[in-house]
VEXBASE-742014 format. One record per residue (C-alpha): residue in one letter; x, y, z. Coordinates in steps of 0.001 Angstrom, whole numbers, padded with zeros to 6 digits. Each point is the difference from the previous one (the first is absolute). Layout:
a|X|Y|Z $
...
//
This chain:
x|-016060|-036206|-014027 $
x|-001443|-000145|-003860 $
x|-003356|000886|-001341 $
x|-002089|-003072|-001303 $
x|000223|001944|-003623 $
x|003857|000212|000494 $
x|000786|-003189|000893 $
x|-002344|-001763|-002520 $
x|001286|002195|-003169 $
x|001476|-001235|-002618 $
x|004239|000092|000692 $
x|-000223|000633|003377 $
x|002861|-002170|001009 $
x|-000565|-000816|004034 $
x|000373|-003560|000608 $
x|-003419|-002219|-000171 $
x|-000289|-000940|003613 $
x|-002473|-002613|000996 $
x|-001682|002549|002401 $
x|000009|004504|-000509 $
x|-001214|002333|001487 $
x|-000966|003074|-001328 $
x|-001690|003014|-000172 $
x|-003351|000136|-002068 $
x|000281|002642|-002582 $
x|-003403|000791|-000096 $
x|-001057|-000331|004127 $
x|003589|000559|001366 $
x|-000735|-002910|001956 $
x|002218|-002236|001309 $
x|-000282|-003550|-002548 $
x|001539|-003257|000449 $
x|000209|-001980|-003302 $
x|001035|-003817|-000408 $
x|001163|-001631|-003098 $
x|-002199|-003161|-001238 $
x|-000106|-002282|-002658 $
x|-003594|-000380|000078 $
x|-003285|001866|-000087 $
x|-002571|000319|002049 $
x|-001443|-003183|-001572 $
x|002652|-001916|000460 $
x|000763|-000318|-003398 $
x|003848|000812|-000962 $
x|000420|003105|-001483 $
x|001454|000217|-003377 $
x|002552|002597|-002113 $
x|-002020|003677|-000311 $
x|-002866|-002047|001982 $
x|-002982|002659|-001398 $
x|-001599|-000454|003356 $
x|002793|001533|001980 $
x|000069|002433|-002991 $
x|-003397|001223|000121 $
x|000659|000504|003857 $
x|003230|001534|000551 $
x|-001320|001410|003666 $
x|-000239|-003419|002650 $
x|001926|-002323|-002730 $
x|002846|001622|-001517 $
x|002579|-001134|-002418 $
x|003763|000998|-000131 $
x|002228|-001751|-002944 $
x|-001589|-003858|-000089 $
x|-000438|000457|003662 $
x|-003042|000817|001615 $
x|-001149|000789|003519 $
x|-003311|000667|001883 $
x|-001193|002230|002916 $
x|-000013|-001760|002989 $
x|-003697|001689|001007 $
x|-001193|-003127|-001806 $
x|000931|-002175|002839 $
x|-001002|002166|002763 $
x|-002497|002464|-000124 $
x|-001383|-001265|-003260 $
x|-001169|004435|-000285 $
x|001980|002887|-002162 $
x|-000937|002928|000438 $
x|-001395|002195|-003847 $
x|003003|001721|000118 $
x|002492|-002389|-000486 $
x|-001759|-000215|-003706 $
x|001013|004017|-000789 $
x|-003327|001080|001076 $
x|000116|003450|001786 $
x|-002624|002092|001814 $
x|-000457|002911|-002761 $
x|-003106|001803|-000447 $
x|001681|001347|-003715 $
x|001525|-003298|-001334 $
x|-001882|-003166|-001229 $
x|001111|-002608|001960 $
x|-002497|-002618|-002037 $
x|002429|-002147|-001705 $
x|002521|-000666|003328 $
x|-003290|-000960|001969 $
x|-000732|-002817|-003017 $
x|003223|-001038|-000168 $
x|-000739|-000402|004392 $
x|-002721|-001682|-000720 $
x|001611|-002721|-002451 $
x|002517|-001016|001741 $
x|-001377|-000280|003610 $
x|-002915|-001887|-001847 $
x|002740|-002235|-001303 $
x|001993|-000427|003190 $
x|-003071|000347|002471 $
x|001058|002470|001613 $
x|-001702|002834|002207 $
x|-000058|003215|-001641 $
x|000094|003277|002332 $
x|-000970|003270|-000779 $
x|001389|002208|002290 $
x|-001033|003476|001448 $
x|000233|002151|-002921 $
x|-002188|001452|-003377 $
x|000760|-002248|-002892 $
x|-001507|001455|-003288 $
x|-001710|-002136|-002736 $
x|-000427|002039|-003219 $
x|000193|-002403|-003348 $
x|-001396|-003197|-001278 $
x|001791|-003588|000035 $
x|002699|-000556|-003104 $
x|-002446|-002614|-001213 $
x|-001301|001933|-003097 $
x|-003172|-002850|-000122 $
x|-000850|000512|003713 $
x|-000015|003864|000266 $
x|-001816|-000213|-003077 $
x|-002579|-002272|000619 $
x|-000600|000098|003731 $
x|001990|003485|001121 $
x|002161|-002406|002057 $
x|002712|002607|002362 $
x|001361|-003017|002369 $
x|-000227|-003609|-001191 $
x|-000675|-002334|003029 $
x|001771|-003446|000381 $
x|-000595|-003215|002011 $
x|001410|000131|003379 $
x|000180|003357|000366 $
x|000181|001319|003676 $
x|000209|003530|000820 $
x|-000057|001860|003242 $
x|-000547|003531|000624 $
x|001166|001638|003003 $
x|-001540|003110|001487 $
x|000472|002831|-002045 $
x|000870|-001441|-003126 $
x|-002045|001139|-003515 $
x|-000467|-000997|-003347 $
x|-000889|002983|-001613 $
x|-001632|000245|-003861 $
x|001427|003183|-001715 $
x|-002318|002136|-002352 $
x|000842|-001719|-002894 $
x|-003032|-001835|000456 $
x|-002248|002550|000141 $
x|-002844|-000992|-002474 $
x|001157|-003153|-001211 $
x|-000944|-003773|000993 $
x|002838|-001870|002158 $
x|000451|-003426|002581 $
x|002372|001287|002762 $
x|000888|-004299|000788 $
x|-000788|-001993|-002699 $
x|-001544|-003362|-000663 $
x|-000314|000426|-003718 $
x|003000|-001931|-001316 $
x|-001090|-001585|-003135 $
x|-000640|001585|-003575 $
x|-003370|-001473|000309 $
x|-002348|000681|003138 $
x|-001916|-003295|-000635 $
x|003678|-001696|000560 $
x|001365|001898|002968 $
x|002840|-002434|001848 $
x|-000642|-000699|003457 $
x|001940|001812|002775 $
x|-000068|-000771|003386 $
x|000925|000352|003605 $
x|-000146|003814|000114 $
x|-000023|002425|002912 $
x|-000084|003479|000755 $
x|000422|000772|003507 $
x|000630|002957|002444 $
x|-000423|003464|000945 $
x|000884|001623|-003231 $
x|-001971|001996|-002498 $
x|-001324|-000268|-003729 $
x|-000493|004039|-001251 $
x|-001237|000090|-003098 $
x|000406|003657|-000212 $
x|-004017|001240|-000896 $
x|000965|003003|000333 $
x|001549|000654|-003116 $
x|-000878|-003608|-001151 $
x|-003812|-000395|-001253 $
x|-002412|-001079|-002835 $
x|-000620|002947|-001983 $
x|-003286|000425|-002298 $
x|-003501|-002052|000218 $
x|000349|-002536|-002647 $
x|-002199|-002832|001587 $
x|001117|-002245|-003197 $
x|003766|000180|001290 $
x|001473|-002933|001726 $
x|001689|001154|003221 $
x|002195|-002485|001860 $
x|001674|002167|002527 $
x|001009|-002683|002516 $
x|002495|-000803|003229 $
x|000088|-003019|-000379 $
x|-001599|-002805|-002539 $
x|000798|-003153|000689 $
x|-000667|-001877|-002988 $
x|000401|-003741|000415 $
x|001487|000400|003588 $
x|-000490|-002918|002049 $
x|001059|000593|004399 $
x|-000197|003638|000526 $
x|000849|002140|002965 $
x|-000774|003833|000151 $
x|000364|001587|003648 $
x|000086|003198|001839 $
x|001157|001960|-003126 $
x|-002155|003245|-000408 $
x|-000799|001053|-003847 $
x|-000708|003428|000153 $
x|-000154|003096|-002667 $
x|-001111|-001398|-003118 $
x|-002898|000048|-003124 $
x|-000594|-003402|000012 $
x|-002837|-002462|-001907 $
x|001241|-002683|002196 $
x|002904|-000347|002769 $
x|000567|-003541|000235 $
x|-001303|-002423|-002433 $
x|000261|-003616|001217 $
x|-000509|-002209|-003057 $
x|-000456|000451|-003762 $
x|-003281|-001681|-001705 $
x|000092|-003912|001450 $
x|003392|000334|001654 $
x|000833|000937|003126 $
x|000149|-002208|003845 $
x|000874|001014|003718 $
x|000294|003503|000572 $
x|000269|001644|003141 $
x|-000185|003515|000421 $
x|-000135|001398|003702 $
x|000983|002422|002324 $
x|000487|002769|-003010 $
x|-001035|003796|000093 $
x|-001675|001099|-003719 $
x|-000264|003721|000187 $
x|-001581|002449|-002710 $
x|000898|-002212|-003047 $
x|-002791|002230|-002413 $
x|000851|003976|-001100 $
x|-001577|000383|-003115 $
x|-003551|001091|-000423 $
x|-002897|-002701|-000632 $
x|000086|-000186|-003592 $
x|003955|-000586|-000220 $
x|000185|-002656|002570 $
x|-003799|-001264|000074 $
x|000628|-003498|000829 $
x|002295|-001033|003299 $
x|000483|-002759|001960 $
x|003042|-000446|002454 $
x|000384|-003230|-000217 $
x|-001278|-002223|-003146 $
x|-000106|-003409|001897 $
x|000094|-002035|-002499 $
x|001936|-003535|001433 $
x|-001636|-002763|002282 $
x|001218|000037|003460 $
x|000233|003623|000305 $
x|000131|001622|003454 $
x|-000125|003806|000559 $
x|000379|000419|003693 $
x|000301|002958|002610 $
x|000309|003174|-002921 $
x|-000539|003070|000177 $
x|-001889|001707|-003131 $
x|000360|003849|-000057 $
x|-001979|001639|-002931 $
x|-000859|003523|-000747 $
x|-002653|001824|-002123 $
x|000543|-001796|-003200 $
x|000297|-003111|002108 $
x|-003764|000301|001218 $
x|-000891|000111|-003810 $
x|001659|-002951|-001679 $
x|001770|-001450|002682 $
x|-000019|-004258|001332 $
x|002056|-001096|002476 $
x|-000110|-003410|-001003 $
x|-001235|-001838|-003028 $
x|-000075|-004027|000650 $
x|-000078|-001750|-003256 $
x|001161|-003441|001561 $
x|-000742|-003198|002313 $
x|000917|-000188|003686 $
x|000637|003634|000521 $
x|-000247|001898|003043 $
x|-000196|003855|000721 $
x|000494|000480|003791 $
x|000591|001911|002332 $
x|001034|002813|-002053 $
x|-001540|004050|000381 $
x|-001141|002261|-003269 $
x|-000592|003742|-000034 $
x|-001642|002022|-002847 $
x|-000341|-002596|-002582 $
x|-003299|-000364|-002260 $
x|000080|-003741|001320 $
x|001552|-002735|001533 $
x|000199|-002859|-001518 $
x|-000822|-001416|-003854 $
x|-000637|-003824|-000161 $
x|-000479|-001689|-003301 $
x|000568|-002876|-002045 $
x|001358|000261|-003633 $
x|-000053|-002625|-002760 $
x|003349|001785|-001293 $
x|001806|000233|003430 $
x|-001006|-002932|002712 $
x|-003711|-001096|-000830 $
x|-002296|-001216|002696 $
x|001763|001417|003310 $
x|-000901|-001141|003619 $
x|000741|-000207|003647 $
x|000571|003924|000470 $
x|-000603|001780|003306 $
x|000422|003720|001044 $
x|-000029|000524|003506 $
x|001091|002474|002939 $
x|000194|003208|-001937 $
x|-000637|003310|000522 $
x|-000621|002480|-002661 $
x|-001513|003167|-001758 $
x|-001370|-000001|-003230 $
x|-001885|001753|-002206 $
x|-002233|-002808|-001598 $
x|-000657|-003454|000622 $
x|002892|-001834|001927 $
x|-000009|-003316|-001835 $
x|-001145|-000627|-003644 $
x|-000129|-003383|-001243 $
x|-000929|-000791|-003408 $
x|-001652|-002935|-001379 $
x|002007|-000727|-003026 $
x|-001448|-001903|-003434 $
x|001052|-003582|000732 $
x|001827|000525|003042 $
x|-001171|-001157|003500 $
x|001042|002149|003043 $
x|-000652|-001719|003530 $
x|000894|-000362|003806 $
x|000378|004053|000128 $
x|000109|000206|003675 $
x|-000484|003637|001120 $
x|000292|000900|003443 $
x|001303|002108|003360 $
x|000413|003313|-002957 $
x|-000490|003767|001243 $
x|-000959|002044|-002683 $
x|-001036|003622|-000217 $
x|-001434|001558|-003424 $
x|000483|003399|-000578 $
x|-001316|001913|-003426 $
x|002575|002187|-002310 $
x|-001552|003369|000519 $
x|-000709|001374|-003646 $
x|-000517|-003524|-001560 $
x|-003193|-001605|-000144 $
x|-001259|-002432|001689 $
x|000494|-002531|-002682 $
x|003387|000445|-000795 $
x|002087|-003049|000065 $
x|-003189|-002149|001781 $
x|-002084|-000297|002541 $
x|000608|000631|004038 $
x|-000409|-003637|001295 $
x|002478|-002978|002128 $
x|-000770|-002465|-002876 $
x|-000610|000452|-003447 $
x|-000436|-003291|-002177 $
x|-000253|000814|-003526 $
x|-001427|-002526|-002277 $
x|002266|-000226|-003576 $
x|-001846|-003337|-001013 $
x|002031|-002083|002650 $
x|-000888|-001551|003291 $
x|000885|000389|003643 $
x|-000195|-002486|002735 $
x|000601|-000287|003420 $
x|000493|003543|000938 $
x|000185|000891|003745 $
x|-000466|003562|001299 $
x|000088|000313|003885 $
x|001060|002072|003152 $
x|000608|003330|-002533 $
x|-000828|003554|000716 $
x|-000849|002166|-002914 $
x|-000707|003504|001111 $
x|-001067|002899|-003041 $
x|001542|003549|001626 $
x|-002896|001777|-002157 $
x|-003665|-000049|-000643 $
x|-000331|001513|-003120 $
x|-002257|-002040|-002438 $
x|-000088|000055|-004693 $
x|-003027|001114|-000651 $
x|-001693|-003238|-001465 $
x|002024|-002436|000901 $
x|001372|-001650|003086 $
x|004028|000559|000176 $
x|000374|-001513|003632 $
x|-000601|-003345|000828 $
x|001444|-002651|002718 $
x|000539|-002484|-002914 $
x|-000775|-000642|-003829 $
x|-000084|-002931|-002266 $
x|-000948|-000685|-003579 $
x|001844|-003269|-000686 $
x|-001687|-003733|000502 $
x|000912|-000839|003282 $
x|-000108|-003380|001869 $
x|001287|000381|004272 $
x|-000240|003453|000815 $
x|000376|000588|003281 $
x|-000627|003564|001760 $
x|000162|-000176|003922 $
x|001027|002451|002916 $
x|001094|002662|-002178 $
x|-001162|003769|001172 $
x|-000766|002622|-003012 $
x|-000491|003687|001320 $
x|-001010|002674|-002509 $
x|-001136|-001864|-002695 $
x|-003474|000878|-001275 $
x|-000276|-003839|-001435 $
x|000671|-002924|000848 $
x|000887|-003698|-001610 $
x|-000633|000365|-003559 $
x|-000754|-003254|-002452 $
x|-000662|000995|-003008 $
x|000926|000108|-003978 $
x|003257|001734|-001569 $
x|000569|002987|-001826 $
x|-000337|-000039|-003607 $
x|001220|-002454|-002281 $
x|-000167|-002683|002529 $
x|-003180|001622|001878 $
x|-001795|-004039|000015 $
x|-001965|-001469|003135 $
x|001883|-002781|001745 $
x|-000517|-002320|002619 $
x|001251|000457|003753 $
x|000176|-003188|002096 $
x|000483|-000694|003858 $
x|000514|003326|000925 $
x|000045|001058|003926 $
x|-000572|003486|000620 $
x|000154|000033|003885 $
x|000501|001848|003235 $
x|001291|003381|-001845 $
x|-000701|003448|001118 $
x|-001156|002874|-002479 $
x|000038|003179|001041 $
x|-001799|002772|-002245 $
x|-001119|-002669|-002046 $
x|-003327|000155|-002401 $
x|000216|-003738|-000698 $
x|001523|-002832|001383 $
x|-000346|-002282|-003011 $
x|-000724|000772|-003588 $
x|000127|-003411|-002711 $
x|-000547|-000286|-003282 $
x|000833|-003231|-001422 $
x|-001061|-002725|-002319 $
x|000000|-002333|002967 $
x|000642|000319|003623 $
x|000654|-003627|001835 $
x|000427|-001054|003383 $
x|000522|004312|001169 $
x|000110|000207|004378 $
x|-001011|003938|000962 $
x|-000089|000118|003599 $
x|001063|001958|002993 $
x|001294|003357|-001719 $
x|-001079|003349|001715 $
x|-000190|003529|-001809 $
x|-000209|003337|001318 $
x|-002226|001985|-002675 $
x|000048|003532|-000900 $
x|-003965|-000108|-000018 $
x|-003276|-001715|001595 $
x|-001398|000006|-003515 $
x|001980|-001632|-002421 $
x|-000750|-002965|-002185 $
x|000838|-003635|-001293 $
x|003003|-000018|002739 $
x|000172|-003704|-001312 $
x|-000597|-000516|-003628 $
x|000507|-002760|-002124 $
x|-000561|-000745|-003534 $
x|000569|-003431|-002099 $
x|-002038|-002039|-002173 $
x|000579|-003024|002153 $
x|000587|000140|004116 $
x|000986|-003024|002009 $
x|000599|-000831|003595 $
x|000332|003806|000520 $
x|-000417|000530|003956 $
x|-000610|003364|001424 $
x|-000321|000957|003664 $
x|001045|001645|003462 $
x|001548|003299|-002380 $
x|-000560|002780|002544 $
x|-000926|003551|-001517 $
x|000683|003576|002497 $
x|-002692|002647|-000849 $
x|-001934|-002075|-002576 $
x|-002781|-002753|001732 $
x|-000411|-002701|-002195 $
x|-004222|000019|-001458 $
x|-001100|-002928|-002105 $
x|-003269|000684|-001920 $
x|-001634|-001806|-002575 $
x|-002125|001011|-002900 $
x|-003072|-000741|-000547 $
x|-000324|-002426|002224 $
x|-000701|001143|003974 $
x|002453|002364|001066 $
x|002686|-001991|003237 $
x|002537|002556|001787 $
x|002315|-002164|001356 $
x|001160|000384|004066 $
x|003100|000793|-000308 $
x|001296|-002421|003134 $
x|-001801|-002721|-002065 $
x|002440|-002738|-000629 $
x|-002645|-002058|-002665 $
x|002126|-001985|-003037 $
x|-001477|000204|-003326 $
x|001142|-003099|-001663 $
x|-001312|000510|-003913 $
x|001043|-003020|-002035 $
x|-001269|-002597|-002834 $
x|-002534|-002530|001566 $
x|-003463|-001820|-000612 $
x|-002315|002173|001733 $
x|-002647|000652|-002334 $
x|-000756|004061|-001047 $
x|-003564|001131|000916 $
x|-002259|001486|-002641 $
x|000799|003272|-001228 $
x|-002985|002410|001117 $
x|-000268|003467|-001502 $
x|003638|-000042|-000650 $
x|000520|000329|003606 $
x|003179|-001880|001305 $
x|-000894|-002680|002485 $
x|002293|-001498|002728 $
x|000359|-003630|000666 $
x|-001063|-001707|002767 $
x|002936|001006|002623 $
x|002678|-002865|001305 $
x|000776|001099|003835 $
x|002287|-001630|002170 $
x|-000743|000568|003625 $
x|003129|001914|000490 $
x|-000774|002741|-002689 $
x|-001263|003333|001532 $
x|-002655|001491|-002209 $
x|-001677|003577|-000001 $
x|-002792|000467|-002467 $
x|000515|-001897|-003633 $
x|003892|-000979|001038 $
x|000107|-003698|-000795 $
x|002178|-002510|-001143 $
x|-001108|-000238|-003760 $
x|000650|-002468|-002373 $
x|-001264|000942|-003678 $
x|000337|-001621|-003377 $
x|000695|002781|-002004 $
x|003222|001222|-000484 $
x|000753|003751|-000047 $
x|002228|001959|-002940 $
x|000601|002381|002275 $
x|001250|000132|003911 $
x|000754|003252|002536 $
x|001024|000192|003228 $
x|-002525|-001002|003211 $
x|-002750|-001170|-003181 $
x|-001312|-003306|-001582 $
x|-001875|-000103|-003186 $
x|-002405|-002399|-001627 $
x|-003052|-000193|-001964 $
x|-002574|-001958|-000293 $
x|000316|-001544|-003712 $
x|002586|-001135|-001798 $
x|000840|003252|-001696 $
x|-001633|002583|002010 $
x|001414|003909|000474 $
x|000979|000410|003335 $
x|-000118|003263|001434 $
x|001185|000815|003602 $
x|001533|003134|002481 $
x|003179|-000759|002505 $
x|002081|002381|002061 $
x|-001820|003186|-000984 $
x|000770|-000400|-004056 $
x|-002284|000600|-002973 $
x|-002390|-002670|-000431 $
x|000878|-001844|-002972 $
x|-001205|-003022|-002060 $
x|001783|-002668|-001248 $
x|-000846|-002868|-003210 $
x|-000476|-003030|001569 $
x|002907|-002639|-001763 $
x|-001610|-003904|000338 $
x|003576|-001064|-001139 $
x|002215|001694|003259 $
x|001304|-002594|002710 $
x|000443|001715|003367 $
x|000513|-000891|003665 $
x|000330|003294|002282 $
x|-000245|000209|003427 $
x|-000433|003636|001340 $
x|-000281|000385|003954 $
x|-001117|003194|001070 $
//
């Protein structure tokens, strides 16, 4: 019985049957090969027919005849090897595996890698695309490729210190053109090495561009990735889903991603395992595996797209988990984005969203996550952020519609910077309009919910609106609520207990805004801390603390007594017969408005622009301008 290579060669003078079998010269497998007129098409093939020419492995010519491999009418799969690829750890096997990937893309065919170590070591032919991009394998619509158990794609050192795209989806000269590819999948129980052992980034040039990347997907369009584990590398990103404002419907699930950062801080300073930057991207049921660099610049996840979902999935020793943010340059506005069921342990806060000039980011649903946050000995405390579940960062954009229920957030360390507050439940600076907080519990953070301005340059009051904070638990917590805001609207704060460090600390609610509507306040339930109301320099109440009494302060025609002495004066109390009242505790109904509200107090004067000056939970008295021009409606129930 011939070879494949024997009987195809030029002069080889065995008769052209209709149907041969042979023996592969590459596999040694047993072939059968039948003679056609036609390709796969349909379309009649033609004298030195450059598609058969360009193939020479399923369609094959001999003299003006030409024949095909009959595993394109069965199995529809060919096995790497039948393109010259062998398992070498010393030869580059690059160029066979493109050629693989061309053809089967061409002929939609399965692609197997078998068991075996096939080594990577040089960039694609295309001058333009190694240039440009560090392009290594070029991907190609239709491209399906299974890995079975044991099989490895290995990068050589060849890379060490320089950029490179193991698959490709840069395949035009100019990025802002890139031709869309589709139908790709990468599926198995095989493995990516990318050698970080001897491949890394060298130096700390900040100003360098690193793209050191499994997989970039370009303008890639129906997207599989599952159960392969990329493992061994020093990476700035594994997979990359999308480039700029392309991108759509990618699936990545079931994959391990194991210790993909070597070099120290200041080489690699910036990773992210997968840059999710398509809509309709899915990472399901991972596993992320970091290491000590990994818990200093390391996210598992970056979400830069609409209807994305990040389930399901488990992360060890990263910084954080996830990075959600819309881009004018990649997808703009982004919505309808949940991350729920996982479990993980991070160094700082597990989700970041930022609040992006022009861009709106809403109906972030947050919910069922398990997250642990443990500090980098040797760093400090601020390194890389703050210890929190949430972090909403405000870059002159806007959030709305953000949920954040059912999540556990537990700090593994009480250590404290010494004038600010590093650990917090959850942290916003951007204008936010929905915000809902429910059910979550936060141990071992020393504050809570924070509302408040940015960081320099975009360190600007804005306005929170219908925002529930409700039925959470605190434990260690100074503070429950801290907001400082141009203008909180329509804010719920009700049910949420706290276990406190001390029985004497202060302002465990405290908010902050020049204007305050239909803000309600009540039934928050404080463990070693008794809520005291007193008021200055009026009579002095101490409020019972089983009293249930509503203060309802809001804008109506009651007239203001006299001002005596500068004294402040209370109005004639409204009581309904189902109020219990101990001592001054009445239903009150001022006209003033107040600048200024904390927890378990109500403030008003008795002019139009009168200081106000009053004492609640055990803080520093303090006195407040009165502000005629403020339009508030707060209910606070004790």
């Amino acid at each position: 019985m011939m070879y494949t290579n024997e009987f195809f060669a030029v002069g080889n003078t065995a008769p052209n049957d209709d149907l041969v079998q042979l023996i592969d010269s590459f596999t040694n497998e047993i072939v059968v090969f039948k003679k056609i007129a036609t390709w796969v098409d349909g379309e009649f093939l033609i004298a030195n027919d450059a598609r058969v020419l360009e193939d020479e492995i399923i369609y094959r010519s001999r003299g003006n005849d030409y024949y095909v491999n009959t595993v394109m009418f069965s199995s529809r799969k060919v096995y790497v090897t039948s393109f010259g690829v062998k398992s070498d750890m010393l030869v580059d096997q690059r160029a066979s595996i493109q050629k693989a990937f061309n053809i089967c893309s061409i002929l939609r065919l399965k692609l197997v890698f078998p068991n075996g170590i096939f080594l990577v070591n040089s960039y694609t032919d295309n001058n333009k695309f190694r240039e440009d991009y560090s392009n290594v394998l070029e991907l190609k619509s239709n491209l399906d490729i299974e890995f079975e158990e044991y099989s490895v794609i290995k990068l050589g050192d060849y890379f060490d210190d320089k950029n490179f795209v193991l698959f490709s989806g840069f395949n035009h000269e100019s990025v802002d053109n890139l031709k869309s590819i589709f139908n790709i999948t990468l599926k198995g129980k095989g493995t990516i090495d990318f050698s970080g052992d001897v491949s890394q980034i060298r130096g700390k040039d900040r100003d360098r561009m690193i793209r050191r990347l499994g997989f970039e997907g370009g303008n890639c369009t129906n997207v599989l990735i599952d159960g392969l584990h990329w493992v061994n590398g020093d990476l700035s990103n594994c997979i990359g889903t999308g480039w700029a404002q392309n991108g759509n419907k990618f699936a990545i699930q079931n994959c391990i991603f194991e210790d993909l950062t070597k070099s120290h801080e200041e080489s690699n300073y910036d990773h992210s395992t997968i840059y999710g930057n398509s809509n309709f991207l899915t990472v399901h049921n991972n596993t992320f595996i970091g290491n000590e660099q990994m818990r200093l610049v390391g996210c598992a996840c970056e979400i830069h797209g609409s209807n994305a979902s990040f389930s399901n999935n488990k992360i060890y020793n990263y910084l954080r988990m996830n990075f959600i943010v819309g881009n004018e340059t990649e997808k703009g506005t982004i919505s309808n984005i949940t991350i729920s069921n996982n479990i993980a342990e991070v160094t700082a806060g597990a989700v970041y969203v930022w609040g992006t000039k022009n861009c709106v980011t809403s109906d972030v649903f947050i919910t069922s996550n398990n997250v642990k946050h443990r500090h980098v000995e040797g760093k400090t405390l601020l390194y890389n952020g703050w210890q929190s579940l949430l972090i909403i960062e405000n870059k002159l954009g806007k959030c709305e519609r953000i949920t954040v229920k059912n999540n556990v957030s537990h700090i593994l360390y009480n250590i404290e910077h010494s004038t600010i507050a590093t650990r917090y439940a959850i942290g916003i600076s951007c204008e936010t309009e929905s915000l809902v907080i429910c059910d979550n519990h936060f141990i071992g953070h020393s504050v809570g919910v924070i509302l408040t301005l940015a960081d320099k340059p975009y360190n600007q009051y804005v306005d929170f609106s219908f925002i529930n904070i409700s039925r959470n638990s605190f434990s260690a917590s100074s503070k429950i609520l801290t907001v400082n805001a141009k203008k909180l609207n329509y804010c719920l704060i009700s049910d949420n207990t706290t276990a406190l460090a001390s029985d004497n600390l202060e302002n465990l609610i405290e908010i902050n805004s020049d204007i305050i509507q239909s803000t309600t306040i009540k039934d928050n339930i404080y463990i070693s801390n008794q809520p005291k109301v007193e008021f200055t320099p009026s009579s002095v109440f101490l409020a019972d603390p089983s009293n249930k009494a509503k203060y309802v302060l809001s804008l109506v025609s009651t007239p203001v007594p006299s001002i005596n002495g500068e004294a402040s004066v209370l109005v004639s109390p409204v009581v309904s017969n189902s109020h219990k009242r101990v001592g001054g505790m009445y239903t009150i109904q001022p006209t003033y408005p107040f600048p200024e509200l904390f927890f378990n107090a109500h403030t008003f004067g008795a002019g139009s622009t009168a200081d106000i000056k009053f004492k609640v939970d055990n803080m520093t008295s303090d006195t407040f301008s009165g502000n005629p021009n403020l339009v508030s409606n707060l209910i606070v129930n004790l």
